[in-house]
N, C-alpha and C positions, 0 to 999 in steps of 0.2 A: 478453348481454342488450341489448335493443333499447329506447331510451327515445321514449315517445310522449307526455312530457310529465307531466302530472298521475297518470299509472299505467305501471308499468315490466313490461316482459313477453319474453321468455324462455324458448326449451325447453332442457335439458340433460338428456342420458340419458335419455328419458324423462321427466322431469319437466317440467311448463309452470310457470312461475311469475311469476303476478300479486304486484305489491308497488305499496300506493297509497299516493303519493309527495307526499304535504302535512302532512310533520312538525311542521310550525309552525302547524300549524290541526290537529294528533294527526289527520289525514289522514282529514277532515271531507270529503264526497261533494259534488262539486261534479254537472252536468247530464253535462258534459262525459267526467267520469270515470264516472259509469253508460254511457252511452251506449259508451264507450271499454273497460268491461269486457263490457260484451252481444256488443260485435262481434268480439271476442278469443276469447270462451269458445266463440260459435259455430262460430269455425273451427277452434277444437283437438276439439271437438266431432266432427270428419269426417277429424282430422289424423291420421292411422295411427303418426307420428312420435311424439302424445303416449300416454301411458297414464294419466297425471292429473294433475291440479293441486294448486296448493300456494297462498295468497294469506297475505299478508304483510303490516304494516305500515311504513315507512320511520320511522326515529327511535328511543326507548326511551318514550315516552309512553302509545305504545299505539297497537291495531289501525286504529279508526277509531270518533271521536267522534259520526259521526250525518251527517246531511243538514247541508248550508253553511246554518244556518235564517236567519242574516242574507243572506246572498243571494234566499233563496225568498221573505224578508220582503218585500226591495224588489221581486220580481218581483210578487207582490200588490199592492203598494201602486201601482204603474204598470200595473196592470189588463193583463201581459202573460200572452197565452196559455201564456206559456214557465212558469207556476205550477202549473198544471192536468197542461201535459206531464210535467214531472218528476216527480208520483204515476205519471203511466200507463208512463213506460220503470224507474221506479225499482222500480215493481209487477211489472215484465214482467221485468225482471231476477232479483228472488225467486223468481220462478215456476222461471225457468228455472235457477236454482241448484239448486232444490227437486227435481229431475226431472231432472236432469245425468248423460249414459251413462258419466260414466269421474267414477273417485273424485277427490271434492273436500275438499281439505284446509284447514281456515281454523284459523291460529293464531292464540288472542284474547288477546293478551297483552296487559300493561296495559288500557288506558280501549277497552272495547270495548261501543258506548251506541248504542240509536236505530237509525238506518238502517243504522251497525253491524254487527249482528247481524242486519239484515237481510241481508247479503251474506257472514254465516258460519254462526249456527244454521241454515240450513235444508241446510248441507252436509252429506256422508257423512261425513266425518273434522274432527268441533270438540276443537281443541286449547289447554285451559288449563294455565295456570301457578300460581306463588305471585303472581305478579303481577298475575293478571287481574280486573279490574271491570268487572262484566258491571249494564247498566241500561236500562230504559226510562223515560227521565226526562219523557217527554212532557206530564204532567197538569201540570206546573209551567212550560211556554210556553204555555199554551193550547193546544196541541194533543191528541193521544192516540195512546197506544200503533199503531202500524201495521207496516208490510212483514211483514206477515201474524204477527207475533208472537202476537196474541191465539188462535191457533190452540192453539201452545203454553202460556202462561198458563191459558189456560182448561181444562186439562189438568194440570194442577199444584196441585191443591186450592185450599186456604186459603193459603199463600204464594205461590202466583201472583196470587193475589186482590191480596196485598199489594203483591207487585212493580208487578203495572198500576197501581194508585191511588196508591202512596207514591210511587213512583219511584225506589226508594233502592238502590241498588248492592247483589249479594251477589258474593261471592268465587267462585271457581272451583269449589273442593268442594260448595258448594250447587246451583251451577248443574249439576254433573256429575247431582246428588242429583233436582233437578225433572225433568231432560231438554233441558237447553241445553244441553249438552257432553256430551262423550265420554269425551276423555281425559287424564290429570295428565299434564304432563310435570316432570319433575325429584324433588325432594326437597321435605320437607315440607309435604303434603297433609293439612291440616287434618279438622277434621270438621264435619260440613255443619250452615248454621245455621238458622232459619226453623223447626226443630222443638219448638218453645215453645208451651205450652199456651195463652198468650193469642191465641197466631197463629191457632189452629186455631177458638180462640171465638170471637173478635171477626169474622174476616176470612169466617165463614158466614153471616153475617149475612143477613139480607133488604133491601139497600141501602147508598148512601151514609150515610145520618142515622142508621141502626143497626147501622153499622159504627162510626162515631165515640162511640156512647153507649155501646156497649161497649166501646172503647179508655176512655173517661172515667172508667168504672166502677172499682170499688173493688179495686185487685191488690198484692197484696206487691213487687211490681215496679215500676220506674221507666220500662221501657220500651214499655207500650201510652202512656203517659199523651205520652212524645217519639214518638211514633207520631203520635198526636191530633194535639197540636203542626205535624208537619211536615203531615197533608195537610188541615191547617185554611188552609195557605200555599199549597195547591195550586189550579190553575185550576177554579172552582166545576162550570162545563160540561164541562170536558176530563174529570173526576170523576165526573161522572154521566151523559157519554155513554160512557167507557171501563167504568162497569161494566155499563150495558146494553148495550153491543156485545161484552163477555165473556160475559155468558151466552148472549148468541143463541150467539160463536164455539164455544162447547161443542160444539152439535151441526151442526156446518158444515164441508167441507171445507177445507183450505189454498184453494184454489181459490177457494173462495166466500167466506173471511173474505179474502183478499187484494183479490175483489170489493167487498165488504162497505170496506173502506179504501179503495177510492179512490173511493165515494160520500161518506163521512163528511170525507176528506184534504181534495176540491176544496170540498166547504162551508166546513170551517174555515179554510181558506189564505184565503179571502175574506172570512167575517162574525166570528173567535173573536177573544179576546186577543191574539191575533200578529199578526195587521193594525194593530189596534189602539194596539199595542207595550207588551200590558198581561200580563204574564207570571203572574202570578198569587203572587209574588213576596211576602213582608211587608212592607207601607205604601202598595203599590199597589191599583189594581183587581182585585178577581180571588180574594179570601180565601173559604173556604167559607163560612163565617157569614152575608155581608150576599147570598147568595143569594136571591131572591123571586120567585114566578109569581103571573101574576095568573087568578081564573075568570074565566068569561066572564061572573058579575056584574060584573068590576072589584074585586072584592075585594082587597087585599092580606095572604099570612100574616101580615107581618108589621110590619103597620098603618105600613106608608108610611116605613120607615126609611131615610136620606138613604144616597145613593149604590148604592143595590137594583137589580137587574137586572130588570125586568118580562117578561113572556112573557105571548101572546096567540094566541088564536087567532083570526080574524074573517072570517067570511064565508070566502072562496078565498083568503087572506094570512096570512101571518105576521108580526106584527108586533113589536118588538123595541126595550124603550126603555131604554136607558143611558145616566148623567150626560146627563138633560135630551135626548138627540139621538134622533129617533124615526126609525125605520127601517122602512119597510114593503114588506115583500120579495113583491111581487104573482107568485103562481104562474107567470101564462104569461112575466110577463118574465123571473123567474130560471129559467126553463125555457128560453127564448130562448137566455140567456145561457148556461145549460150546453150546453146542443146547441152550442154557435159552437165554444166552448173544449175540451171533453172528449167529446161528444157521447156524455150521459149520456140513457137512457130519464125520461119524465114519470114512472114508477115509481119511478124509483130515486131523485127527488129528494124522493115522499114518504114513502118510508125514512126519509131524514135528518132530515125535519122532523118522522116521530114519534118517533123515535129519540132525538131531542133533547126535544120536550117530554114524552112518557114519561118519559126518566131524571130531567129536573127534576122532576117527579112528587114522585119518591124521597127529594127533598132540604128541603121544606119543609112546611108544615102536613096533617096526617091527612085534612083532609077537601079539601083540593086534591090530595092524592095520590092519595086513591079516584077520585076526580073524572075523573082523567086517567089514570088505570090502567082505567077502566071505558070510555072514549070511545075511548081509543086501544090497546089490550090487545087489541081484534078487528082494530083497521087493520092492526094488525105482522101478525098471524097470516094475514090476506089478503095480505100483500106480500111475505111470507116466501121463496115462490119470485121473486119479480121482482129480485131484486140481477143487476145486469150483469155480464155475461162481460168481461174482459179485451178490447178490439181486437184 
């Protein structure tokens, strides 16, 4: 086996085998190491020597914890294009997993989260254990579910609902149970969880704010009410744009919802929580509750409560006031600005900006939610074919 640093690679007998090699970071994806698995796979891809792959993780921790997000943090915070890049090659790698000529084997052993599963559920052969913690923890950095997962979530009833929004781990029998895996390996295979009658009430809901009122709601159970609890901790935005970008992913190709993520990924890496360095964490910024959009009287739901997130819309801008700092995201320049770095269509950047005030919609007073389910309910439905192709 051949080391090329950050990912170790390998044919024997037939078998190619990738193993990423950052056991002291549970073999967290650096640029480097996407980059370094696209150009591996492509050439076993044509290699007459391989018949399939096998990817691995180095350690006993587990497969792979997710994107380096403190790395991608600091490539946002220095305004480098290298933020933007890593959605579009980490997006082109999923694709290419997804659609791979020779079978792909990903064992998810242990802590297997986030970009993760990005470079193993969309394989032919997902292999869990008694070990495996399988999560998309995204709603709790500020960011949201992505590398096209929401294709599968959205395809998993009412406990994928949950998976996207809680963020909370299930074990391998479940995941076998939704369709993120395949196969048990070893002994004692549990039985799959998520099959709870409150899961199935609560998590149909019509939204974030009626998702949580029925976890509040009155049950012989302790566990919607620790449900509420955790995603009362979760990032307010990453909450209510990952459940509108679940329901559109419903009826969207892998292709399209991977589109769909790097319109949403390169907004967030720049304006969400994670720039910020505001996780959505308890005592931080970021808790469901002190949520708030403003109409375009100025109003506030919820009559001006200290440290509230405001949202606007005004004229050709979006405007954006948090702890006192106003932010006014003028269309053509962050159009500018995407064309330089991603070079995303003027379409695709007003996806995100309805995408984003639509789902806040969801989250605060009834008559701000008709308000902006009425103005912007027809924009989504005009832009619905414009999400970008992949480069």
């Amino acid at each position: 086996m051949s080391t090329t640093g950050e990912v170790l690679a390998g044919v024997d007998a037939g078998v190619a085998h990738l193993v990423l090699n950052r056991p002291r970071a549970i073999n967290a994806l650096t640029p480097a190491m996407i980059d370094d698995l696209a150009v591996q796979l492509s050439a076993w891809a044509i290699d007459d020597r391989v018949e399939r792959v096998v990817l691995t993780g180095a350690g006993e921790r587990g497969l792979c914890s997710g994107a380096d997000v403190r790395a991608l943090r600091e490539l946002a915070l220095a305004g480098d294009p290298g933020a933007d890049r890593f959605f579009v090659h980490e997006y082109r790698l999923n694709a290419m997993i997804a659609s791979y000529p020779k079978p792909y084997e990903a064992r998810m052993t242990g802590i297997t989260m986030g970009g993760g599963l990005g470079v193993s559920a969309h394989g032919s052969v997902r292999v869990v254990d008694a070990t495996s913690q399988l999560a998309m923890p995204e709603t709790g950095i500020g960011l949201f579910p992505d590398v096209g997962m929401l294709w599968y979530l959205s395809r998993a009833g009412a406990a994928g609902t949950y998976l996207a929004l809680a963020g909370l781990p299930i074990d391998g029998a479940t995941a076998i149970h939704l369709g993120l895996a395949d196969t048990w390996q070893g002994d004692g295979r549990p039985a799959p969880a998520l099959g709870e009658e409150w899961v199935s009430e609560c998590f149909t809901a019509d939204g974030p704010s009626e998702i949580l009122g029925r976890l509040e709601g009155d049950w012989d159970t302790e566990a919607p009410g620790e449900c509420a609890a955790v995603l009362r901790t979760r990032c307010p935005l990453s909450v209510a744009v990952t459940w509108e970008a679940l329901r559109r992913a419903a009826t969207m190709t892998l292709e399209q919802v991977l589109a769909q993520d790097l319109v949403l990924a390169t907004y967030f890496v720049h304006h969400s929580g994670l720039r910020r360095g505001r996780t959505g964490a308890a005592g931080r910024q970021g808790p469901l509750a002190p949520v708030v959009a403003r109409t375009h009287r100025g109003r506030d739901a919820d009559r001006r409560q200290p440290g509230v997130r405001r949202v606007a819309v005004r004229n050709s801008a979006v405007v954006d006031v948090l702890d006192g700092e106003v932010v006014v995201l003028s269309l053509d320049q962050r159009l500018d600005n995407l064309q330089v770095v991603a070079g995303l269509a003027r379409d695709a950047y007003f996806v995100a900006c309805d995408l984003r005030l639509h789902a806040l919609g969801a989250l605060v007073a009834d008559e701000l939610g008709e308000l902006l389910g009425v103005l912007l309910r027809d924009a989504l439905a005009e832009r619905a074919g414009l999400l970008p192709a992949l480069p």
